[in-house]
N, C-alpha and C positions, 0 to 999 in steps of 0.2 A: 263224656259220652253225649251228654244233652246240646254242651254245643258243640259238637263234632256234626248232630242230627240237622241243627241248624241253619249251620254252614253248608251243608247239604242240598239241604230245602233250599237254601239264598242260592244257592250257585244251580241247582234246577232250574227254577224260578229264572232266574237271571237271563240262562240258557234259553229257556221256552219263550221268554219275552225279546231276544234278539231275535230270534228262528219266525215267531208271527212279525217283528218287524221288516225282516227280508222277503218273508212271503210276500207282503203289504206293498215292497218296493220294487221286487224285478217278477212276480207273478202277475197283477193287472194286465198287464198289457197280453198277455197269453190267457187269460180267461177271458179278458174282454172279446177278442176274434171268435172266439169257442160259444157263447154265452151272450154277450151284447155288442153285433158286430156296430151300431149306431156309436159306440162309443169310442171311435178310429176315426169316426169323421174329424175334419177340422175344426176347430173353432171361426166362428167368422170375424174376422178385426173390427175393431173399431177405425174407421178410416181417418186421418187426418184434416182436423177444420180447414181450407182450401182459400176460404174468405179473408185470409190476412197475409197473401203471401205473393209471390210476383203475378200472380194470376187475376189480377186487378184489372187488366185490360186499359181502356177498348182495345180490341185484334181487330182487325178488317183482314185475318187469313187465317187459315187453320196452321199453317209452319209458322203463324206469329204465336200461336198457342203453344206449339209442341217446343219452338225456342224458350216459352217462360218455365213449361216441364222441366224441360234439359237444365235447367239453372239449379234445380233441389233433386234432379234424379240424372245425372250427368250418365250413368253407368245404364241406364234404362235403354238409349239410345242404341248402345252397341251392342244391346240383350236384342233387341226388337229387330237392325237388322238381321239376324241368325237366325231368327225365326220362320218358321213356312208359313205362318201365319201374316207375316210381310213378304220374304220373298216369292210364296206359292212356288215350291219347288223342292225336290226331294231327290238323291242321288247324289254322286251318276250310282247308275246298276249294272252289272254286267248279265246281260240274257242272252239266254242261247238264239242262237240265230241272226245274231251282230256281232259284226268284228268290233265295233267304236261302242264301248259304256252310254247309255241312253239317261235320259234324265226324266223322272217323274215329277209330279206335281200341275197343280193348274196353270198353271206356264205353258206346259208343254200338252198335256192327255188332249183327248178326244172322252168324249161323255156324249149320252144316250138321250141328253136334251136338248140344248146349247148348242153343241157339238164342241165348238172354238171358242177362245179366247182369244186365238189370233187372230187379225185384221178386223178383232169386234171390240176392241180393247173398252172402248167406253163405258156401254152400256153392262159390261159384263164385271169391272176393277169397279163399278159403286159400293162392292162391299168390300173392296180391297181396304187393309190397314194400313193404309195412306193416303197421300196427297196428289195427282194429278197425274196416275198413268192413264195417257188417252193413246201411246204411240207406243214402240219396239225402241225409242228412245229414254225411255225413265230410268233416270237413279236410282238405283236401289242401294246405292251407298251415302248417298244425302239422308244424315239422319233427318233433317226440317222436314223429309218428306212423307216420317210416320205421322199416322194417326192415333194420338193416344185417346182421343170424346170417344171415336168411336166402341171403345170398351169400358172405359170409366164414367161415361155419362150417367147420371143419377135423376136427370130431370126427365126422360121420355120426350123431349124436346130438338134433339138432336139426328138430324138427317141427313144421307149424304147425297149427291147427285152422281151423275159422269161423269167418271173418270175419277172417283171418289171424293169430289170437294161438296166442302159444305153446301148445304143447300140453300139458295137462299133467304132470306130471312129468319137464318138463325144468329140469337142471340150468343156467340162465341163464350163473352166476359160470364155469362150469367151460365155458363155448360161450364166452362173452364172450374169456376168457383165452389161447383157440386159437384166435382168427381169423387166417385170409392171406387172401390171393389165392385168387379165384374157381377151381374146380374143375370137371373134368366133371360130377363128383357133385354142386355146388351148383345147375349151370344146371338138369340134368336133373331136380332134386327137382320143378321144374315145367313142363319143356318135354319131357321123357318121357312125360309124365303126362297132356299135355294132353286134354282133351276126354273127360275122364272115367277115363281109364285107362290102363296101361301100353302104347304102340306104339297106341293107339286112332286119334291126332289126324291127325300127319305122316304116317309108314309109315316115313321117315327117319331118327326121332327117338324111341328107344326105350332100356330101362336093359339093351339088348344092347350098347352103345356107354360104358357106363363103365369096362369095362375091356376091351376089343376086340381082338381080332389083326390084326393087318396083313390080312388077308383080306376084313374085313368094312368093316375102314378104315384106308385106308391110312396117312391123317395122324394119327390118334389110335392106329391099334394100333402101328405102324412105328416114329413120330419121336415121339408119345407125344404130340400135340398136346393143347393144353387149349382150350378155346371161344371163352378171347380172344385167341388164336397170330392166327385170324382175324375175329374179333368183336373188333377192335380198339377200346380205351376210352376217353374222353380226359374227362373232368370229370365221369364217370358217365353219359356217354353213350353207350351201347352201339353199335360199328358191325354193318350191315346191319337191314333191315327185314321185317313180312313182310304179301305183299300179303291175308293175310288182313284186316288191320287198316286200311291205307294205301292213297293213293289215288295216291300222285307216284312219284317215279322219285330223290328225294333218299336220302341217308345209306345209301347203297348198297354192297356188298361184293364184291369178283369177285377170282376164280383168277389174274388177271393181278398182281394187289396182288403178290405173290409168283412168279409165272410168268411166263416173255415171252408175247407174243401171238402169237408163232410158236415153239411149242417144240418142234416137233417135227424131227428129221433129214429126214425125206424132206417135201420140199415140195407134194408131194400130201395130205398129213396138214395142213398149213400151212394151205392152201388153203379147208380147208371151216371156218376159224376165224372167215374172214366171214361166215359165215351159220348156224352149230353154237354153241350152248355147250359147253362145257367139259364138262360134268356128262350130255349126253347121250350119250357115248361112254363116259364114265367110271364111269356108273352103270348099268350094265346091268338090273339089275332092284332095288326095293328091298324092307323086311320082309324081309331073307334070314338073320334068327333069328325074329325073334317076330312070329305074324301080326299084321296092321293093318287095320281096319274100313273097308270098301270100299260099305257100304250102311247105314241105317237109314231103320225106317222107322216114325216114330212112331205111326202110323196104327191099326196096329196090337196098344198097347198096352192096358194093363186088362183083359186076357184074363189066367182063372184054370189054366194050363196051365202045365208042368214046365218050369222056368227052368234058364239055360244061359249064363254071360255073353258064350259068343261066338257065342248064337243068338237067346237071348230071355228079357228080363227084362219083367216084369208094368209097370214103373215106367217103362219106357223103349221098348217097343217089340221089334220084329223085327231082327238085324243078320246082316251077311256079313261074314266074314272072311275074308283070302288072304294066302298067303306064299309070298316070290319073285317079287313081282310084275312085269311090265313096266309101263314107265311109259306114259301116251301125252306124245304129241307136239301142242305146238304154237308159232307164233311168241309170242317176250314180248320185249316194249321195257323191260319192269321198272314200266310203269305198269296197273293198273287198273279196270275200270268194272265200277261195286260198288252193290249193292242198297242200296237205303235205306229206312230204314222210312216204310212210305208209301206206297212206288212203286208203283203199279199192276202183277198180273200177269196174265197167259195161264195158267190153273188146267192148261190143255189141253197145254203144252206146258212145256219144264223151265225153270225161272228160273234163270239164271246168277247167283250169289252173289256170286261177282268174277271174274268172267270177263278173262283175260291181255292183253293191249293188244299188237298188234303184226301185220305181213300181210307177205307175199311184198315187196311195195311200201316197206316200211319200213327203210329204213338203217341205223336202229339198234338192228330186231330179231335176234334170233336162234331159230332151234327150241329151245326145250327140254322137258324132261323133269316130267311130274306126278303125281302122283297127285291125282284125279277122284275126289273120292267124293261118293257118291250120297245123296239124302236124299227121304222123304216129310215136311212140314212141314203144320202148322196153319194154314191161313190164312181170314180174312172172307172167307166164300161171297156178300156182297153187296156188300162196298165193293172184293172182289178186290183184299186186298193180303197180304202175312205177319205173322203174332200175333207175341207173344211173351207164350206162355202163363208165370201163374208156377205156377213145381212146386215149388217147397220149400216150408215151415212151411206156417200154418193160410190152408184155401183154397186149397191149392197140390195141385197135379194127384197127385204124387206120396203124398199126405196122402188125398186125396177122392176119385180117380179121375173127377172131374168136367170135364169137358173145356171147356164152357158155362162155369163159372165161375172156372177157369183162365186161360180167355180174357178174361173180364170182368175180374178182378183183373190181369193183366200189361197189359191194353192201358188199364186207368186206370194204372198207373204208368209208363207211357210215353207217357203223354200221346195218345192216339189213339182214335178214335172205333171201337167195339166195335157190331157189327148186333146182336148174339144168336146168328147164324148164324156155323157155321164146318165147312169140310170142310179135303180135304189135298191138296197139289198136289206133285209132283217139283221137287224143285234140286239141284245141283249145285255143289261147292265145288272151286275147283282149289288146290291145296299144290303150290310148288316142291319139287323133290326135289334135294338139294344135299350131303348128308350120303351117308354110305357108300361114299366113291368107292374102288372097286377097285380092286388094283394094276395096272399099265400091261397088264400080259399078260392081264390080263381086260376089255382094254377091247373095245368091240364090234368087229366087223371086218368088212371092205368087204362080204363079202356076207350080212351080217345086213341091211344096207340097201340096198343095189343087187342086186335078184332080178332076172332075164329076164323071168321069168314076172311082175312084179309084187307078189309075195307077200313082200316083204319087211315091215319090222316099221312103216316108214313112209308113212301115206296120203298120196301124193303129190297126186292132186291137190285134197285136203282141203287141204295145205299150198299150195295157189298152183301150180303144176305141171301144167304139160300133160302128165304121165306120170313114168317114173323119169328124172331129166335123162342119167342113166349109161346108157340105151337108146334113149330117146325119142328122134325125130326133132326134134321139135317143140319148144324151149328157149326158157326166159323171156329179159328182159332182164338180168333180178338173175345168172344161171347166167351166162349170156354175159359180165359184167363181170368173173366172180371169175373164170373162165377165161382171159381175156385177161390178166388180172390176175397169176394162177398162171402162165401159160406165160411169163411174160417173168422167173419165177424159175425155172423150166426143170420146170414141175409142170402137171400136167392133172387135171380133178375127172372 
């Protein structure tokens, strides 16, 4: 009977010590997202010493570097060209209102700064990840013609010029020889910078954010994040996308990758997870070091009067700047509906550039957060649609101050029929805001958005809303679902 009790005990025992070994093995990773979402990030590698391998140099070209690459990463080559990150292009899409599938990406859009990359090829491909698009003829099947420094640089030494080649008097052998893993400082050499200049493009994404405190950001000054912790990579495919460029809702990036869906203690915090992103509580305002251009207006350009670049340059036009801004608000499903050259516009009224996809009505939207910046553009006063003037080299608005043959030249290299005529009409471009998230204690609070009076920061019934749903009598269906929803977790919105 004693060892019958034994046997017992050993085979409990036994039992209870496999059962906490399995907890041990296939439970982490499910209490970690719940618990310690920091603990899903990556690890960062140890990169490979560089210094003893075909990368010896001297190069006197950046395709003599990318050949020594291709020798120990042969397969990198045929990752890179698939990439939008090399080809800058996205599609085809099929949209209403075309018979022929249309093609996104910087290749092809119109933007609300810039305008074009057609007929501006040079000045515009300096951040391109390659070698020597200055024409409508580049390879983009010639692997020699990626640029691999421009992401694995480790020295801060590495610069590109026109038409994306080195710049010069850079040291190649000596960039070659200290490449790793991708850095703040590599992304931002061109997504800081976009649209002409520092903090100009996003408001988000500025070289306030290379070395940041926890204040400004909490994953990058805090835990020290780097761009692919959440820009996850997988054969040179960069994750997330931006609807500046894109028309779908593919290759997508979100807060939950790393966070639960409900991560908050009180269930009323929970609650508004259905129908809030992440980023619009978390991002209170953005530009909170260096202002971000919130206007331009080409229109205004070629005038001989005292330049200012954050008011007005002769080459470019009139701008506004703001810092600290609040963002506005609206629904975004992650898709969508995006100008195309061609499209017909209302000169009278503002053309949405890429206006956000998503309504009170959509299940898989959410509110979130943008910066809106404004634009006067060039557009055919007769066929009523948008230019794409070219402004650089000869002919080019920025050269002649001709605005007539600016037009003429960019709209014969995009292929589109040019009146003679051209005035300037309002657009608007919207930029998620996603970067800068606050720490917790600065995130907004219940009555920054539920006023009495109405005067809170969000237009309720711009957003679908018969009023504030936290006052109003009057409640949609979408409010009534997440409430019944919330109350059976013992939480009310």
């Amino acid at each position: 009977m004693l060892r019958s009790k034994r046997s017992w005990i050993l085979g409990a025992g036994i039992t209870i010590i496999v059962i906490v070994i399995a907890l041990l093995l296939f439970l982490p990773k499910q209490v970690a997202k719940a618990d310690d979402p920091w603990a899903n990030v990556p690890k960062h590698p140890i990169h490979t010493d560089h210094t003893v391998t075909p990368l010896l140099g001297p190069f006197t070209s950046g395709q003599e570097v990318t050949l020594a690459c291709l020798e120990c990463h042969p397969q990198a080559g045929a990752e890179m060209v698939q990439s939008s990150h090399f080809t800058w292009e996205h599609g085809p899409y099929d949209l209403p209102g075309h018979d022929e599938p249309v093609m996104g990406g910087k290749k092809y859009v119109l933007n609300n700064f810039c305008i074009s990359i057609t007929a501006n090829w040079p000045p515009c491909t300096a951040c391109h990840a390659g070698y020597g698009w200055e024409d409508e003829t580049f390879d983009f099947s010639d692997q020699t013609n990626i640029d691999c420094l421009v992401c694995h640089d480790t020295t801060g030494t590495y610069v590109k010029q026109n038409g994306g080649n080195p710049a010069d008097g850079v040291d190649l052998a000596a960039v070659a020889q200290s490449v790793g893993i991708p850095d703040r400082d590599n992304c931002g050499s061109c997504h800081f910078n976009g649209g002409g200049g520092d903090a100009v493009k996003h408001g988000d994404l500025d070289t306030s954010l290379t070395f940041p405190n926890e204040e400004l950001d909490v994953h990058m000054g805090k835990y020290d994040f780097i761009c692919t912790d959440c820009h996850r990579t997988d054969e040179h495919q960069i994750g997330g996308r931006s609807i500046s460029v894109s028309m779908d809702t593919t290759n997508q990036i979100a807060c939950t990758d790393c966070h639960a869906d409900k991560p908050h203690a009180d269930d009323r915090l929970n609650i508004h997870t259905a129908n809030v992103a992440c980023q619009t509580c978390h991002i209170p305002e953005f530009a909170r070091k260096l202002s971000t251009k919130v206007d331009w207006d080409w229109s205004q350009a070629g005038q001989d009067i005292p330049q200012d670049p954050h008011e007005y340059l002769k080459i470019k036009g009139a701008f506004i700047y703001e810092d600290n801004v609040r963002p506005d608000y609206t629904w975004f499903n992650g898709g969508t509906e995006r100008y195309i050259l061609g499209d017909k516009i209302d000169p009278e009224t503002v053309t949405q550039i890429n206006r956000p996809i998503g309504d009170i009505d959509d299940p898989t939207a959410l509110i979130w957060p943008f910066k809106v910046h404004h634009a006067k553009q060039i557009y055919d006063s007769e066929y009523d649609y948008l230019l794409t003037p070219k402004t650089y080299g000869e002919g080019g608005y920025w050269t002649d101050f001709d605005w007539g043959e600016a037009a003429r030249l960019g709209a014969e290299a995009s292929g589109i029929a040019y009146s003679g005529n051209y005035d300037f009409a309002p657009t608007d471009m919207y930029w998620p805001i996603t970067h800068m998230v606050a720490p917790a204690e600065r995130a907004l609070q219940c009555d920054i958005c539920h006023v009495e009076n109405g005067q809170g920061i969000l237009d309720w019934r711009a957003l679908g809303y018969e009023g504030d749903p936290m006052f109003y009598g009057g409640r949609t269906e979408r409010l009534l679902a997440t409430q019944t929803a919330g109350s059976s977790e013992g939480g009310d919105q």
